[in-house]
C-alpha positions in Angstrom: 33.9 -15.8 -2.3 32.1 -13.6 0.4 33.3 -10.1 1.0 33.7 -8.8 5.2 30.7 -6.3 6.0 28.7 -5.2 9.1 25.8 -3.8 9.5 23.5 -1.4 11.3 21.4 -3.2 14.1 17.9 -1.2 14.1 16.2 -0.6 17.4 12.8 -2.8 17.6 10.0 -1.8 18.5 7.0 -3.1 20.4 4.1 -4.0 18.1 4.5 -2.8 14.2 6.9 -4.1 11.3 8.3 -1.8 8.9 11.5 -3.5 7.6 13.9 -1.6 4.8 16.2 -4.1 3.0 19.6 -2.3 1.3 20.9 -3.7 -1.8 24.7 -2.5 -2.4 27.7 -4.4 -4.4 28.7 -6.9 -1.9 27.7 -10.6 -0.1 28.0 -10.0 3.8 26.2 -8.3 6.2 24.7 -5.1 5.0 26.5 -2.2 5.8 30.3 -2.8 5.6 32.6 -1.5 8.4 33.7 2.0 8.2 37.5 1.9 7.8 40.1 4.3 7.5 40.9 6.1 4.1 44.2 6.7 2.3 43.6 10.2 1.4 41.1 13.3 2.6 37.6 12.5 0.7 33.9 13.4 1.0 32.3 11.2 3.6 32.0 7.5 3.2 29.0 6.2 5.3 27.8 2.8 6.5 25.2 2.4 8.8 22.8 4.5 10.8 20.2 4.3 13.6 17.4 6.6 14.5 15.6 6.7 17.8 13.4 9.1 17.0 11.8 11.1 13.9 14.2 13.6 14.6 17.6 12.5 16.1 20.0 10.3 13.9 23.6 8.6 13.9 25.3 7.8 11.0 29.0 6.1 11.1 31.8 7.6 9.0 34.8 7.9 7.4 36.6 11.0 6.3 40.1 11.2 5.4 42.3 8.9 7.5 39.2 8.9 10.6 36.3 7.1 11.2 33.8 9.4 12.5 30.4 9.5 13.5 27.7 12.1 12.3 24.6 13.2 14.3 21.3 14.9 13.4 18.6 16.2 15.9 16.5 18.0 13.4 15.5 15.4 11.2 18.4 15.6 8.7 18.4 19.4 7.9 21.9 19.6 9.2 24.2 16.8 10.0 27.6 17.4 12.8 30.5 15.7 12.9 30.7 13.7 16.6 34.6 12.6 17.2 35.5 9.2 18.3 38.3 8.1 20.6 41.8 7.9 18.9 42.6 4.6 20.0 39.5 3.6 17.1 40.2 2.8 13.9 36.7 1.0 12.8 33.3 1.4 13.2 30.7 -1.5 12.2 26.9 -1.9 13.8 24.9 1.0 15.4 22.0 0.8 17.8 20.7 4.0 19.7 18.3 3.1 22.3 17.1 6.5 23.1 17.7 10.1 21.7 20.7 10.5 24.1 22.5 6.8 24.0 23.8 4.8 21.5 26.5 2.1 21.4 28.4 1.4 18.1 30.1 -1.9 17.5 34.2 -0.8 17.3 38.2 -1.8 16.5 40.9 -0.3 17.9 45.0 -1.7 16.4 44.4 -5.1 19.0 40.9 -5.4 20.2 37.4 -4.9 19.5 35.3 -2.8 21.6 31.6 -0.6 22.0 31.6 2.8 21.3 29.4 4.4 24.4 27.7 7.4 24.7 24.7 8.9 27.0 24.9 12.8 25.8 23.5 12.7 22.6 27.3 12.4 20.9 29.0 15.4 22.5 31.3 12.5 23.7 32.0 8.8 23.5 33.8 6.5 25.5 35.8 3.3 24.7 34.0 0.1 26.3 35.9 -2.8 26.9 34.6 -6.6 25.6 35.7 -9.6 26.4 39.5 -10.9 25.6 37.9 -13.7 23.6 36.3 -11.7 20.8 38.1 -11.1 18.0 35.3 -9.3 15.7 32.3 -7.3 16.9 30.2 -6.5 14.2 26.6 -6.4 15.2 24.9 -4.6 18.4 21.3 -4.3 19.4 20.3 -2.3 22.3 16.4 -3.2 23.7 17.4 -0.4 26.4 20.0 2.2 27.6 21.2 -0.6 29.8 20.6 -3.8 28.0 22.3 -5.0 24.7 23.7 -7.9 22.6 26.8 -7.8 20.7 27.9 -10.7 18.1 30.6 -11.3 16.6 33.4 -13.9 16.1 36.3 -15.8 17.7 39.9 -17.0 15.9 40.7 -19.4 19.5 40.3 -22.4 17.2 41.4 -22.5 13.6 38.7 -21.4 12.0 36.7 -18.4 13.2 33.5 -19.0 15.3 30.7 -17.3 16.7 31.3 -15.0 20.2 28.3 -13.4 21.6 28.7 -11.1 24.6 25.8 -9.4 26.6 25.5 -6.4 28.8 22.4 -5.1 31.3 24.8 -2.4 33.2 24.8 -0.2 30.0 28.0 -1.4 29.0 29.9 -1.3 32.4 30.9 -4.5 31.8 30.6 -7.3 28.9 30.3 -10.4 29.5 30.7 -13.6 27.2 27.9 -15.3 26.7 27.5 -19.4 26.0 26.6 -20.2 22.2 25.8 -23.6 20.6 29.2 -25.4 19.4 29.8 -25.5 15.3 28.6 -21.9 14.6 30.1 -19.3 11.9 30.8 -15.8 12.3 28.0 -14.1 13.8 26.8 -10.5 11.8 24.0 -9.3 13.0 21.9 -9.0 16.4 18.4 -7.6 16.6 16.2 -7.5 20.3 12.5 -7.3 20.4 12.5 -7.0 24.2 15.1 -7.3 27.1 15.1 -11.1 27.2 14.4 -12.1 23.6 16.9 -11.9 20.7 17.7 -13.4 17.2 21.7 -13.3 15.7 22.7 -14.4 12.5 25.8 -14.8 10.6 27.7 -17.3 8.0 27.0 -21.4 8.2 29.6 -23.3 10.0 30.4 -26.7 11.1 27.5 -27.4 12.5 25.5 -26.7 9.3 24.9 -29.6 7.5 23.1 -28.4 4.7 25.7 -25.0 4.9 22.4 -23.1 5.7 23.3 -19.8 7.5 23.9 -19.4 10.9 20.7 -18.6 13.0 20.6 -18.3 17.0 17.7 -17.2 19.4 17.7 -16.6 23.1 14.5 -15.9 25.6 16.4 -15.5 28.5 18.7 -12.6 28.2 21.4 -14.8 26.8 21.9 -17.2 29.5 20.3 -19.8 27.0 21.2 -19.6 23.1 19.3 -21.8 20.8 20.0 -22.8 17.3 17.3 -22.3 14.9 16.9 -23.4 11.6 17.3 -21.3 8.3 16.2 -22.6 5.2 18.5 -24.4 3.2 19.6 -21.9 0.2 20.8 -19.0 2.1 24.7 -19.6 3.5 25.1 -16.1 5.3 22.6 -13.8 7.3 23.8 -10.6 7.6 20.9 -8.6 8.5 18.2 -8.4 11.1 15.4 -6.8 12.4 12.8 -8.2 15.1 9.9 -5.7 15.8 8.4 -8.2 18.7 9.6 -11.9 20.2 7.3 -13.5 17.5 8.1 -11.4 14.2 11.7 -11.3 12.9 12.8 -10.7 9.0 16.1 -11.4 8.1 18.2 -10.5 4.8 21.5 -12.3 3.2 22.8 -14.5 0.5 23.2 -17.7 -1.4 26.3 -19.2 -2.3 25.7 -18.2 -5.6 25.6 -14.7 -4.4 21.8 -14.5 -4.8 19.9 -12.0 -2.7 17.6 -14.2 -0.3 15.5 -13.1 2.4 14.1 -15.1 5.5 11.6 -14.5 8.1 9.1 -16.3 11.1 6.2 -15.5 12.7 6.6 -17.7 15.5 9.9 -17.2 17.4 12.3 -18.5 14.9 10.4 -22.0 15.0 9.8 -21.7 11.3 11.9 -19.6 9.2 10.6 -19.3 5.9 12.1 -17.4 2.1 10.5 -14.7 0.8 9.7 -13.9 -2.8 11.2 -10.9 -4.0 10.8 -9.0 -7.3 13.4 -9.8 -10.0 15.2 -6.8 -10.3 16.8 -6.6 -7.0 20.1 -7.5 -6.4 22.1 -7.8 -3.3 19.8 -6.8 -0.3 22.0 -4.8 2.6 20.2 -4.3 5.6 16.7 -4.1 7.3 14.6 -2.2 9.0 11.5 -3.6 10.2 9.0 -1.2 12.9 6.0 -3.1 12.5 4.4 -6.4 12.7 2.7 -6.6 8.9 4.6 -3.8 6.7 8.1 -3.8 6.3 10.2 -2.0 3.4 14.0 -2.7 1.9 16.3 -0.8 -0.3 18.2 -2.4 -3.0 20.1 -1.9 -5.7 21.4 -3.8 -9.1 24.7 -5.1 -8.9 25.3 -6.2 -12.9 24.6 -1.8 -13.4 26.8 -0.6 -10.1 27.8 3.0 -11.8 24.6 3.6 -13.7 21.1 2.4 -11.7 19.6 3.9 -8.9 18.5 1.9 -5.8 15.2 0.5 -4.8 13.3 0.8 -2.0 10.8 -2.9 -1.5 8.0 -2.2 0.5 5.5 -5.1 1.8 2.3 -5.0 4.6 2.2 -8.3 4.2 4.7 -10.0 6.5 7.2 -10.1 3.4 4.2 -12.4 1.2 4.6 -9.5 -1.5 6.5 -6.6 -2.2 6.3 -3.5 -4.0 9.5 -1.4 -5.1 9.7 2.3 -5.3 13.2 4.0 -7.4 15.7 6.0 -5.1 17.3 9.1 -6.3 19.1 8.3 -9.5 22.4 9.1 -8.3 22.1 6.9 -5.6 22.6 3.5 -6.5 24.5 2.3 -4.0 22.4 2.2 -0.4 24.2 -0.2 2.9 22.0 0.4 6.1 18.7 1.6 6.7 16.5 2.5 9.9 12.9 3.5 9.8 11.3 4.9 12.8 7.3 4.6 11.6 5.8 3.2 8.8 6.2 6.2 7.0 9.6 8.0 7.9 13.2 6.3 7.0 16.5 7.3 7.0 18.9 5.4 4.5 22.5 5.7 4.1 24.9 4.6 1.6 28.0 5.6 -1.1 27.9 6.4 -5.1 31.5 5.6 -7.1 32.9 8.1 -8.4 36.2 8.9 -9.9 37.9 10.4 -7.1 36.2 7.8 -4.9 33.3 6.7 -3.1 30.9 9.5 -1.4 28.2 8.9 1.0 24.9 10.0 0.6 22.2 9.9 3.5 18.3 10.1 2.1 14.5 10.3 4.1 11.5 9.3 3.3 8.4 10.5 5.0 5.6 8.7 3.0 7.0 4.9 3.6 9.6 5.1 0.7 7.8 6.3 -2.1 9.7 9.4 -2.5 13.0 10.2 -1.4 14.6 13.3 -0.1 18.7 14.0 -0.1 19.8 14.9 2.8 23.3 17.2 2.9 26.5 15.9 4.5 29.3 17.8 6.3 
């Protein structure tokens, strides 16, 4: 019923909310993991993170790899960063400053953090706890502080695993969630104590709402909060302060929904979106009262372009600006002001799917394409 995706964590930041909502062909979280490829092939892409107007990560695939590209000039030229051998998949992103970065990982028996601290010239396997079986969200508040969710298969049906780290990644550790929750997708951290993770419903869901968890303290303390009833799977997040989260996913009837509070995660609330969006695939929120969301139509896959949804409101109404017209298929977006984006995602074609990679500088009413290696 619901396809396996990741997505993209965005960095938060401090006081606005820009948030940037990806519509693409599938049900999970936005972004889907970068896996390997059968044959040599023009770049796949999944998910990106930008710490600053000018430097950009964007994970991979080419050929049989998974690779990770890198910008530090705004897009005008992208280079190919390799990753360690012993990794085979590459899920959420979060880049902290314009030198570090962690990127959720797989190698053939365990899942892991992709580390690095020089900008991409290297990166270095980080160990996570035995216990994880997935890791498919990450959110970094600092160079040394981060959240990673994922899930668990030590009981018969997978669970919920979060695992923290304030060493920068020296060491993971597991940290205590409520009992009764699904997969966890996606992480976002509006400071160094305060965090909000979603994922799919599970047992302890009685009205199969999706999967919502907050902590103030760093992790020591994970709360359950409640999503409204309608949405089954989060898959997207993006909380610009403590207070102000917005969160993207679906029904079980596969329809887009979106969810957000104000206060903490003590009232989530749906948002009323414009009819022609489809499947919404990730989020990208900088500020606390404008946020915008890229979608696109899943009944005309091959033929319509995407759309970018743009709100000041706190998501109380949203106005939708046209991608490119080739590209119709966006995963992961991550907007560092209210006016410049970057957004990643692949077109079909007949020898495959390509990635493209597009920035906006005038908050998503125009879009510019941006050339791959």
């Amino acid at each position: 019923m619901f396809r396996s995706s990741l997505k993209p964590i965005v960095r938060p930041v401090s006081t606005v909310f820009v948030a940037m909502l990806v519509l693409g062909a599938g049900v999970f979280p936005a972004a889907a993991a970068v896996r390997q490829a059968s044959h040599a092939r023009a770049p796949q892409v999944s998910a990106t993170s930008c710490s600053s107007t000018a430097v950009c990560e964007v994970l991979a695939v080419n050929g049989s790899r998974p690779e990770i590209l890198g910008t530090t000039n705004s897009g005008t030229t992208w280079k190919v960063q390799s990753v360690p051998k012993s990794v085979f998949t590459l899920s959420g992103i979060s880049c902290p400053s314009t030198t570090t970065c962690f990127v959720g990982a797989a190698g053939a028996s365990a899942p892991a953090v992709l580390a690095t601290t020089n900008g991409g010239r290297s990166w270095t396997v980080q160990h996570l706890p035995t216990a994880m079986y997935g890791a498919f969200g990450i959110s970094c508040h600092s160079t040394t502080t981060c959240e990673v969710v994922g899930d668990t298969d030590a009981g018969s049906v997978p669970t919920g695993f979060v695992a923290g780290t304030t060493t920068g990644g020296k060491s993971w550790k597991t940290q205590v969630i409520p009992s009764g929750q699904g997969k966890l997708y996606a992480v976002s951290c509006a400071s160094a104590t305060t965090c909000v993770a979603t994922g799919l419903y599970g047992a302890a869901s009685v009205s199969h709402a999706a999967t919502v968890l907050g902590t103030t303290n760093g992790g020591s303390l994970w709360k359950s909060q409640t999503a409204p009833t309608g949405i089954v799977v989060g898959s997207s997040l993006s909380c610009p302060t403590p207070s102000v989260c917005e969160g993207v996913g679906e029904s079980a009837t596969l329809a887009t929904e979106v969810i957000g509070t104000i206060d903490g995660g003590g009232i989530w609330k749906a948002r009323t979106l414009p009819s022609t969006k489809d499947v919404l695939e990730g989020v990208s929120c900088k500020y606390s009262s404008s946020c915008e969301a890229a979608v696109q139509d899943r009944k005309s896959f091959t033929s319509t372009s995407g759309l970018v949804l743009v709100t000041s409101t706190l998501g109380g109404s949203w106005v939708q600006h046209p991608l490119p017209t080739a590209d119709h298929a966006p995963s992961s977006i991550s907007c560092v002001s209210a006016k410049v984006c970057e957004l990643v995602g692949n077109n079909s074609t007949s020898s495959g799917d390509v990635g493209f990679v597009l920035r906006t500088k005038n908050g998503g009413k125009t879009w510019t394409t941006q050339e791959l290696p």
